[in-house]
C-alpha positions as CSV (number, residue, x, y, z in Angstrom):
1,X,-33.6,-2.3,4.6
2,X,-30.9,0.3,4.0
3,X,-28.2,-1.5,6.2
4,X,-28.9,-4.9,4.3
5,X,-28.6,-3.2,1.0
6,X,-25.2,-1.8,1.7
7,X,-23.9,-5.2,3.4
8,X,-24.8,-6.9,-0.1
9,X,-23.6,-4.5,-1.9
10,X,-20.2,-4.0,-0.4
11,X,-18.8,-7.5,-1.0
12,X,-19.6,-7.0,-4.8
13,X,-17.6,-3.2,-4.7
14,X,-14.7,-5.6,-2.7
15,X,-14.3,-8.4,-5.7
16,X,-13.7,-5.2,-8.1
17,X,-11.1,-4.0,-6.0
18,X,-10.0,-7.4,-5.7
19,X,-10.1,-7.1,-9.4
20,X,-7.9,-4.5,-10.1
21,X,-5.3,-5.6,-7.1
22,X,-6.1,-2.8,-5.1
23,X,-6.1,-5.3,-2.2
24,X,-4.9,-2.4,0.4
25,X,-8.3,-0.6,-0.3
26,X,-10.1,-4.1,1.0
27,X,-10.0,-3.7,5.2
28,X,-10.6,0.3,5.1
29,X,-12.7,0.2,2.6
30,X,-15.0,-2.6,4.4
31,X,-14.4,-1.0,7.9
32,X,-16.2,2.0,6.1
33,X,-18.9,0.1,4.0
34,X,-19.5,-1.5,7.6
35,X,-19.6,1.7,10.1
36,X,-22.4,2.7,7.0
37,X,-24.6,0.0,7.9
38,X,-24.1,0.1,11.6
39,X,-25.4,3.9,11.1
40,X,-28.3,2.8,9.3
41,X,-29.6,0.4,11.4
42,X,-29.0,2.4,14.5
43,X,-31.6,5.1,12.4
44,X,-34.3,2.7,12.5
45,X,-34.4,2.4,16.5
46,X,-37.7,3.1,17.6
47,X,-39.2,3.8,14.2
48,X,-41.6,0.7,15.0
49,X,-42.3,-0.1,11.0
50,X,-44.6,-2.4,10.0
51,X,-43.3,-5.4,7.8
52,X,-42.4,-4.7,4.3
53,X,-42.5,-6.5,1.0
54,X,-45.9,-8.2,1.7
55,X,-44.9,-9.0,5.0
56,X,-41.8,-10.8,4.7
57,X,-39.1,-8.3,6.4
58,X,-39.7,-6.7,9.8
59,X,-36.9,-4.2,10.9
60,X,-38.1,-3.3,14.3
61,X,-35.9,-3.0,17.7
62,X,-35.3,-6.9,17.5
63,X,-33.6,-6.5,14.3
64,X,-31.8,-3.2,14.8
65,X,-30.0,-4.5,18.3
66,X,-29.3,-7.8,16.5
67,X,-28.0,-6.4,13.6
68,X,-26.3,-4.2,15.4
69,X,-24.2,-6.4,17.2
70,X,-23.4,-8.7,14.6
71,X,-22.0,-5.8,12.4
72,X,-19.9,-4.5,15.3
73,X,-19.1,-8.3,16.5
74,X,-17.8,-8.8,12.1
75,X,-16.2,-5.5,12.2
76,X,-13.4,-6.6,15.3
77,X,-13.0,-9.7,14.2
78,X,-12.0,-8.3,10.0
79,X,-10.2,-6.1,12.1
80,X,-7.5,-8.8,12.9
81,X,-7.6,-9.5,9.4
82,X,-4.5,-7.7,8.4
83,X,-2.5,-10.0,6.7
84,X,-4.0,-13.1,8.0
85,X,-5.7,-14.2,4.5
86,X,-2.9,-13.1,2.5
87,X,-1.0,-16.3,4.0
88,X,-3.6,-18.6,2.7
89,X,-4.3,-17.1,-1.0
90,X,-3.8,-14.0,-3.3
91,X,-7.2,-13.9,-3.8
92,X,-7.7,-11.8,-0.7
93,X,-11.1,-9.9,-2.3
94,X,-13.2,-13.0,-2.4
95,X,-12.2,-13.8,1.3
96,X,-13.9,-10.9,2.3
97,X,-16.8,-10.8,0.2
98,X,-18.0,-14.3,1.1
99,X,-17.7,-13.1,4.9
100,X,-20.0,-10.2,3.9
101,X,-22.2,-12.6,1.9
102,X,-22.3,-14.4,5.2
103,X,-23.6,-11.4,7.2
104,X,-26.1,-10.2,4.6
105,X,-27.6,-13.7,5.3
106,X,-27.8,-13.0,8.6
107,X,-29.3,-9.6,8.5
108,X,-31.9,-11.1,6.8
109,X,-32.0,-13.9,9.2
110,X,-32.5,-11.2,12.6
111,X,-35.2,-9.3,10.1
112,X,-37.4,-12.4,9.1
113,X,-41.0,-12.1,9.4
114,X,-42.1,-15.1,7.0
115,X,-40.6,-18.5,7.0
116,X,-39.3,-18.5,3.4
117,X,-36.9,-15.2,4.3
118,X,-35.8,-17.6,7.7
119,X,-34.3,-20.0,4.7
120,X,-33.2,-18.2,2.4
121,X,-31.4,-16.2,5.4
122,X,-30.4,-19.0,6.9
123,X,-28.8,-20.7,3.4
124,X,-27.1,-17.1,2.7
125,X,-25.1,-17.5,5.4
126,X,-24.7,-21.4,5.6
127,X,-23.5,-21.6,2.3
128,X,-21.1,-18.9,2.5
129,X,-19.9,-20.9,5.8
130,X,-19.2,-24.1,3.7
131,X,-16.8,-22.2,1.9
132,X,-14.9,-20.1,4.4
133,X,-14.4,-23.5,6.6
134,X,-12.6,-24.9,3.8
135,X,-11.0,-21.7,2.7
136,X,-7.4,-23.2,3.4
137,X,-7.5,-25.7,0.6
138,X,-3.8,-26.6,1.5
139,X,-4.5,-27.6,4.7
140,X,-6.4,-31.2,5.6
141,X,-8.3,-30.3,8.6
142,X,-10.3,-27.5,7.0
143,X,-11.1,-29.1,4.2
144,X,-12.1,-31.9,6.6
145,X,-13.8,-29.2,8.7
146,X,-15.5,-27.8,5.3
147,X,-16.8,-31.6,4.6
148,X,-18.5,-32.3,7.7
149,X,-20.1,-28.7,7.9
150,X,-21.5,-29.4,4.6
151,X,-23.1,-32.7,5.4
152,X,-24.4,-32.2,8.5
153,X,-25.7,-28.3,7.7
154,X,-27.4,-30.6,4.5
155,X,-28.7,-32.6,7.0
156,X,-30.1,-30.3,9.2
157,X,-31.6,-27.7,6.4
158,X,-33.5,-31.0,5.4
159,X,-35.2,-31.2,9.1
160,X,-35.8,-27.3,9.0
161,X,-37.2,-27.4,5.6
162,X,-39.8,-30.1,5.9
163,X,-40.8,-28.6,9.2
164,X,-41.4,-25.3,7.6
165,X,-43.1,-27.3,5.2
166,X,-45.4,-29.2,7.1
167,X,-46.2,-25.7,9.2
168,X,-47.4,-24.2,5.5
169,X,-49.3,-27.6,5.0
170,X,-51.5,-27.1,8.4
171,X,-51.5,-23.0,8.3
172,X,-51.4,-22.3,4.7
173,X,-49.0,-19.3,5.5
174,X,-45.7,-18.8,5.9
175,X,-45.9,-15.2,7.8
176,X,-45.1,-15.7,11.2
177,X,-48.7,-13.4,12.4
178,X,-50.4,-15.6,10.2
179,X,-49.5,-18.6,11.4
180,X,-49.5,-17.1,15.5
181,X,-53.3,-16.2,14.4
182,X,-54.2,-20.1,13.3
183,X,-52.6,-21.3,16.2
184,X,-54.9,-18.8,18.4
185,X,-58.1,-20.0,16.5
186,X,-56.9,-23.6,17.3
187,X,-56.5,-24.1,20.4
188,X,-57.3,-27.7,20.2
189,X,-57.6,-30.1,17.4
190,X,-55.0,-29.2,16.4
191,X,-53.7,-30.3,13.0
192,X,-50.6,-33.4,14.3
193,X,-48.7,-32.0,10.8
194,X,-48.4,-28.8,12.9
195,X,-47.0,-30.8,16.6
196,X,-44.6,-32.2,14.0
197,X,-43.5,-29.0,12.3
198,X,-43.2,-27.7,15.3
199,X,-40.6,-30.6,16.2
200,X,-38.6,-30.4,12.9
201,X,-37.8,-26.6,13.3
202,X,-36.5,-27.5,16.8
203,X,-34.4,-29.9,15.3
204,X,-33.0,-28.0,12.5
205,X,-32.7,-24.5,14.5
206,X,-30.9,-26.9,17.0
207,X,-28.5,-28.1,14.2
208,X,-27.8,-24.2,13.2
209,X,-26.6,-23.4,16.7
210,X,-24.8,-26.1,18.3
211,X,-26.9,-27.4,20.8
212,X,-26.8,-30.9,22.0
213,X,-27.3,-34.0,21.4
214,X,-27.3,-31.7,17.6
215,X,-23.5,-31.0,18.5
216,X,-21.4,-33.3,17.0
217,X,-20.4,-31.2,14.2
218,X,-19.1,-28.2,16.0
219,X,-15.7,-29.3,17.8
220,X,-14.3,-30.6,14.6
221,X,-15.9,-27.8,12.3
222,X,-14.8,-24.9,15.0
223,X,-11.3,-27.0,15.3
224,X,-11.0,-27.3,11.9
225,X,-11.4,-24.2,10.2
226,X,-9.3,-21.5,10.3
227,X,-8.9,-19.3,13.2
228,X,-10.3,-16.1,12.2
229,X,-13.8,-17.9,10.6
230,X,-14.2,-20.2,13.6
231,X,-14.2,-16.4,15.9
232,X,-16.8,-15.7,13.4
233,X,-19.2,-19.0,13.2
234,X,-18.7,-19.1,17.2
235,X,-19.7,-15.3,17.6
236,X,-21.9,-13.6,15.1
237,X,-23.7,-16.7,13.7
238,X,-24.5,-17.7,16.8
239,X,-25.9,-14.9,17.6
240,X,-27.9,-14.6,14.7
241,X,-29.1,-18.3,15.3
242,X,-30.7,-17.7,18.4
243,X,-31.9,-14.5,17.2
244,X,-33.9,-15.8,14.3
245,X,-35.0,-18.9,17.0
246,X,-36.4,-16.3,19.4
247,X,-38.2,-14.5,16.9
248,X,-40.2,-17.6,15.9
249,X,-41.1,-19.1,18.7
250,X,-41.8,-15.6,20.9
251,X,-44.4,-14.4,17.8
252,X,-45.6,-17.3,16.2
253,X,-45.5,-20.4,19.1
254,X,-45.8,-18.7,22.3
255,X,-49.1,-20.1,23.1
256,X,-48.6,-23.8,22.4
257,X,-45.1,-23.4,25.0
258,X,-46.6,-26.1,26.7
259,X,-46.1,-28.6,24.1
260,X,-42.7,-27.9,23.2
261,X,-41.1,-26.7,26.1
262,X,-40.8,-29.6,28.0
263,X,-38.8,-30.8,24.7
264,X,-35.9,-27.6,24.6
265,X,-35.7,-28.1,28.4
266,X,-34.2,-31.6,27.9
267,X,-31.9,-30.4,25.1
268,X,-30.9,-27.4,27.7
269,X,-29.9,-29.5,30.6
270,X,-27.9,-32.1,27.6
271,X,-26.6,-29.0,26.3
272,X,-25.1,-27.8,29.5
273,X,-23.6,-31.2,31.2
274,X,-22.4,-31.9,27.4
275,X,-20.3,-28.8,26.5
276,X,-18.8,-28.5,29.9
277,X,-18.0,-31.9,30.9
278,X,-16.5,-32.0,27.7
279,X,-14.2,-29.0,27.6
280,X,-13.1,-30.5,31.0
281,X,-10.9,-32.7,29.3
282,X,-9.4,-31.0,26.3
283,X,-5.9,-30.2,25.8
284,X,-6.2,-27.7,23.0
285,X,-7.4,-24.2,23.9
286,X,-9.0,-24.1,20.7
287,X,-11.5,-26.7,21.0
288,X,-12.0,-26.3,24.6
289,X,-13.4,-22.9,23.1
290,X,-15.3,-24.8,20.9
291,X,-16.7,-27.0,23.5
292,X,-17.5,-24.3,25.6
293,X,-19.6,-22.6,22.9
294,X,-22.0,-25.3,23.2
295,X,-22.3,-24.9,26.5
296,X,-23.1,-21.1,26.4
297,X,-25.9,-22.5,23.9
298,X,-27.4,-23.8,26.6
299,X,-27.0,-20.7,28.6
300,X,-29.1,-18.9,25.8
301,X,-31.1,-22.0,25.5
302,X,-32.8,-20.5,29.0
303,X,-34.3,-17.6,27.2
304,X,-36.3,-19.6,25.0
305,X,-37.4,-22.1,27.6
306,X,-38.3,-19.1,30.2
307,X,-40.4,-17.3,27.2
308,X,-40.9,-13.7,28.3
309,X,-41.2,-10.0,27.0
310,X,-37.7,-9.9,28.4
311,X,-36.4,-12.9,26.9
312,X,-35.5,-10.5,23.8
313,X,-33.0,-8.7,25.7
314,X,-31.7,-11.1,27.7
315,X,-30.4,-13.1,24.8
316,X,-29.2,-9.7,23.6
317,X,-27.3,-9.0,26.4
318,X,-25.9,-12.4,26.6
319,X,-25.1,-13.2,23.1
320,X,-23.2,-9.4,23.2
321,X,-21.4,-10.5,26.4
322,X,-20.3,-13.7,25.1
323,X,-19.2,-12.3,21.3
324,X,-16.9,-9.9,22.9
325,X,-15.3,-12.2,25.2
326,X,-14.8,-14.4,22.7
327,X,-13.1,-12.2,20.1
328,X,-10.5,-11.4,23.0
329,X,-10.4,-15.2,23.3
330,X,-9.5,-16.0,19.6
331,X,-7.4,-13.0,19.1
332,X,-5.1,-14.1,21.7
333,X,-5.2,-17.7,20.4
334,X,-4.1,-16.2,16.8
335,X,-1.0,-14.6,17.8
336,X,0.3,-17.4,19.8
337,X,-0.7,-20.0,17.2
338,X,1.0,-17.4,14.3
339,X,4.0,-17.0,16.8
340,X,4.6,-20.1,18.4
341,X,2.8,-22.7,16.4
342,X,0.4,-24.4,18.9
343,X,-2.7,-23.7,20.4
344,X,-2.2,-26.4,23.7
345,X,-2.7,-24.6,27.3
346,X,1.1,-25.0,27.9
347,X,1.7,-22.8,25.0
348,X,0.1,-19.7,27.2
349,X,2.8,-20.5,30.2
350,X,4.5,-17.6,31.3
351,X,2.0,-15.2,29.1
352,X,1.6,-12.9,32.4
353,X,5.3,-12.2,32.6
354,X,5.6,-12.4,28.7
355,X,3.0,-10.0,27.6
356,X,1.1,-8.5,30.5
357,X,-1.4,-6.9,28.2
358,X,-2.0,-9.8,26.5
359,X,-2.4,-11.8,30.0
360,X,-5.0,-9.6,31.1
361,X,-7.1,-8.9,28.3
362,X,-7.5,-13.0,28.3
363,X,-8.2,-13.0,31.8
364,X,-11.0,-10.7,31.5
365,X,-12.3,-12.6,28.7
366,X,-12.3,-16.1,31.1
367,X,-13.3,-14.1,34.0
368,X,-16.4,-12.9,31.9
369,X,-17.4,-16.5,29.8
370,X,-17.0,-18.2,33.0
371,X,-19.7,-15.8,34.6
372,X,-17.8,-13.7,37.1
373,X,-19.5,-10.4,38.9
374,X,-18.3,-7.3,37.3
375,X,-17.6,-8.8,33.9
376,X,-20.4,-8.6,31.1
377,X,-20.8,-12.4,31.1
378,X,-22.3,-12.5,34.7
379,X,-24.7,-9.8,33.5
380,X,-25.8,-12.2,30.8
381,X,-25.8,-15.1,33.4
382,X,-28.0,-13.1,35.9
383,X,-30.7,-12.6,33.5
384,X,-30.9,-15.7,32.1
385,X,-31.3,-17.5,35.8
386,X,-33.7,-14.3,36.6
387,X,-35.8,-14.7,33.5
388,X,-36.1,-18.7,34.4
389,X,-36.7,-18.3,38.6
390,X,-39.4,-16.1,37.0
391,X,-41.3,-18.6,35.7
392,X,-40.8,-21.0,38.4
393,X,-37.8,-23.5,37.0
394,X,-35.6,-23.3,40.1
395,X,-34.7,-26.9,39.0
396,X,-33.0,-25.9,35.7
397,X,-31.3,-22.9,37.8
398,X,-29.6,-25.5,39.9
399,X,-28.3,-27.1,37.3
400,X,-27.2,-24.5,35.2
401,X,-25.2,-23.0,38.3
402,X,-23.6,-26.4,38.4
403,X,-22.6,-26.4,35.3
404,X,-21.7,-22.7,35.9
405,X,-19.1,-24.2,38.4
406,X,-17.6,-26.9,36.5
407,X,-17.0,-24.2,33.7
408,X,-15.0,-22.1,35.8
409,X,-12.2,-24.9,36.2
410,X,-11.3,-25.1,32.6
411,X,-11.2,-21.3,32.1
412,X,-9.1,-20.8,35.0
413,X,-7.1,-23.4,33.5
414,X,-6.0,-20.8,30.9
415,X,-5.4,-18.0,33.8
416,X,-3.3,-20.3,36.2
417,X,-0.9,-21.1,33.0
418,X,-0.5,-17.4,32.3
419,X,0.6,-16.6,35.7
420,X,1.5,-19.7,38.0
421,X,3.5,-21.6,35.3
422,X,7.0,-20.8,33.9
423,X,8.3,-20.6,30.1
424,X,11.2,-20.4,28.5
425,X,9.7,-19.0,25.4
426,X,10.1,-15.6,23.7
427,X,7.6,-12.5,23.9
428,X,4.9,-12.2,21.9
429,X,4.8,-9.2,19.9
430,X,1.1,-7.5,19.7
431,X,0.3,-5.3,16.4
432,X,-1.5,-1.7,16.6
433,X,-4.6,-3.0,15.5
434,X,-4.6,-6.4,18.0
435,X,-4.3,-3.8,20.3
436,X,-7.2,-1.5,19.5
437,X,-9.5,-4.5,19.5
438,X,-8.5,-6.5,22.5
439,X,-8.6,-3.0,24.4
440,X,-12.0,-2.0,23.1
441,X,-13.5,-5.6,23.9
442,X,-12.0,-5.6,27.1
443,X,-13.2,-2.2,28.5
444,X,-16.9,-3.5,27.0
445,X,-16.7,-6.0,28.7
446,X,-16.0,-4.4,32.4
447,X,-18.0,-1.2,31.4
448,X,-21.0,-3.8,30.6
449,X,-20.0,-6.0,33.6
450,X,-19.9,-2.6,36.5
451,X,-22.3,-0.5,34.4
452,X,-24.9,-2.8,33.4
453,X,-27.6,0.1,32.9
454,X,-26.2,0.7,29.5
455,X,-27.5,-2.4,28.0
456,X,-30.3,-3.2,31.0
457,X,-32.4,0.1,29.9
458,X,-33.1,-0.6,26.8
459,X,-37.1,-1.4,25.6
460,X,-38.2,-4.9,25.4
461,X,-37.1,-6.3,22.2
462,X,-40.0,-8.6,22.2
């Protein structure tokens, strides 16, 4: 509880420095307020409490490791912050703040044992989202990107809250034991407004993180937005999505799997053939990111369908595998967009003679999001197919190796313009702290991808 305390609280100390125009205080002063509540959670691992507050926060290993890489995730990417929201506004403070709002939304989100803290979690963070996608009100598409995100989050919160709704109406609870417990006693006859609950959730949780044929949102939103906040919404609320999915269908629908599984296995294989036959045939690194996030929803999608006690960590070592590369990904995009004014593959020509460092760091962020041995990514890859073959869906493995294939032409897209194609433009100039991060995600991600025991050993999270 201590960690989300401090994550509220530091966005309200940020708009008082904001305030008094002490705007240089803003990044250390959140890098601190951050490392804080990073330490905090980490102090809860393995206390094994019991929910608080009449049961409607749980801050066991599930939430610690989640928490845990969401703060670290926010903390690199407010790390490339410097100067980057000073080009948009003054008002750098509230910037900031509603990022932190963001995050306290999604603490809550990875802590959630009752469904009314899953939506009020959930809208923390969505609203916040709404804002920050529109944050450039001098520029058309984010305010365009702001629009659509509004609308079709709207939409979705609608599907999410009348299937939490409909749950209450069959189960009379909204705690998540509570409702595991009726579904127990039930075993048949059971109440249809539940089966449709049930369906709704899907639909709305489905909405949150991108998955298809729920998608059509994301490549304009992600496109749209600033840089910076789509390297957050494609990252750490991602990650929290998932997180707060697992948790509610691992404790509270595990033993009706049979009824809706057949039902996320469908929107996995979409998911898959959608986000990478798609980013096949983009011209704009940006939104082939985009794209390609979708797919890697599928990926996580597996950990779900294949419900296990290792589905926890699975998904945690995916989603941390995938965060990383990404912020490598969009930290690279935001210099050469900043220094050469396009985000196109031909705008990364030459990078391999023009900035080796940069070349690399990028290549071991492809290498990893495409799946490639020694790289975190295949890591997460490996367990997700393992936790699948174990319960006997060799089928869906096929197809997500296909799509695992397909996937590794447009990311090598990126690595054969770096170092097979020529350019006649100028160096690209890499600050201190673009340097720190993209060095720090980069060894992560080969330290996770060679030494894979220092994520593999942890307890289930489940």
């Amino acid at each position: 509880m201590t960690t989300l305390i401090i994550i509220a609280v530091l966005p309200i100390v940020l708009l008082y420095l904001g305030l008094f125009k002490a705007n240089k205080l803003l990044l250390p002063v959140t890098i601190i307020g951050l490392l804080a509540a990073l330490g905090t959670a980490i102090m809860k691992w393995n206390s094994y409490d019991a929910p608080i507050y009449h049961d409607m926060m749980l801050f066991d290993n599930f939430s610690v490791a989640f928490s845990g890489i969401t703060i670290v995730s926010t903390l690199l990417i407010l790390m490339l912050s410097k100067g980057y929201f000073e080009k948009i506004s003054h008002n750098v403070a509230e910037y900031f703040a509603i990022i932190l709002f963001s995050l306290a939304g999604i603490i809550v989100m990875v802590s959630y044992y009752n469904l009314t803290m899953l939506f009020v979690g959930l809208e923390i963070m969505s609203v916040s989202l709404y804002i920050l996608a529109g944050i450039n009100k001098k520029d058309f598409a984010s305010n365009e990107a702001s629009l659509k995100y509004f609308l079709m989050g709207a939409f979705s919160t609608g599907f999410l809250l009348f299937g939490i709704a409909l749950i209450y109406g069959a189960t009379h609870s909204f705690n998540l034991a509570a409702i595991r417990d009726w579904v127990t006693a039930h075993p048949r006859n059971m109440d249809p407004l539940f089966h449709t609950g049930v369906v709704l959730i899907i639909i709305g949780l489905c909405f949150k993180v991108g998955a298809a044929p729920f998608h059509f949102w994301t490549p304009d939103v992600y496109e749209g937005s600033p840089t910076l906040i789509t390297a957050f919404m494609s990252t750490v609320v991602k990650t929290a999505g998932f997180a707060a999915f697992l948790r509610l269908f691992s404790v509270s629908f595990i033993s009706i799997a049979d009824f809706w599984m057949p039902t996320l296995m469908v929107i996995t294989v979409i998911t898959l053939f959608v986000g990478n036959l798609t980013a096949l045939y983009q011209h704009s690194f940006k939104r082939m990111l985009a794209f390609s996030s979708i797919s890697h929803a599928g990926y996580l999608l597996f950990a779900i369908v294949a419900l296990s006690a290792a589905s926890g960590n699975a998904v945690f070592i995916y989603a941390t595998a995938y965060s990383i590369a990404s912020i490598i990904a969009f930290a690279v995009l935001l210099l050469v967009q900043q220094q050469l004014g396009s985000d196109s593959f031909e705008s990364f020509n030459g990078l391999g003679r023009r900035n080796p460092f940069l070349a690399l760091v990028l290549t071991i962020a492809m290498l990893s999001l495409a799946g490639i041995p020694l790289t975190a990514g295949f890591m997460g890859k490996f367990f997700m197919f393992y936790g699948a073959l174990s319960r006997f869906q060799v089928w869906l493995v096929i197809l997500a190796v296909v799509n695992a294939i397909i996937s590794i032409f447009y990311y090598f897209r990126v690595i054969i313009a770096m170092y097979f194609r020529s350019s006649e433009q100028t160096a690209l100039e890499v600050p201190g702290y673009y340097q720190f991060v993209l060095g720090f995600s980069a060894l992560a991600t080969l330290v996770i991808g060679i030494y894979p025991a220092i994520v593999t050993n942890l307890p289930n999270l489940i």
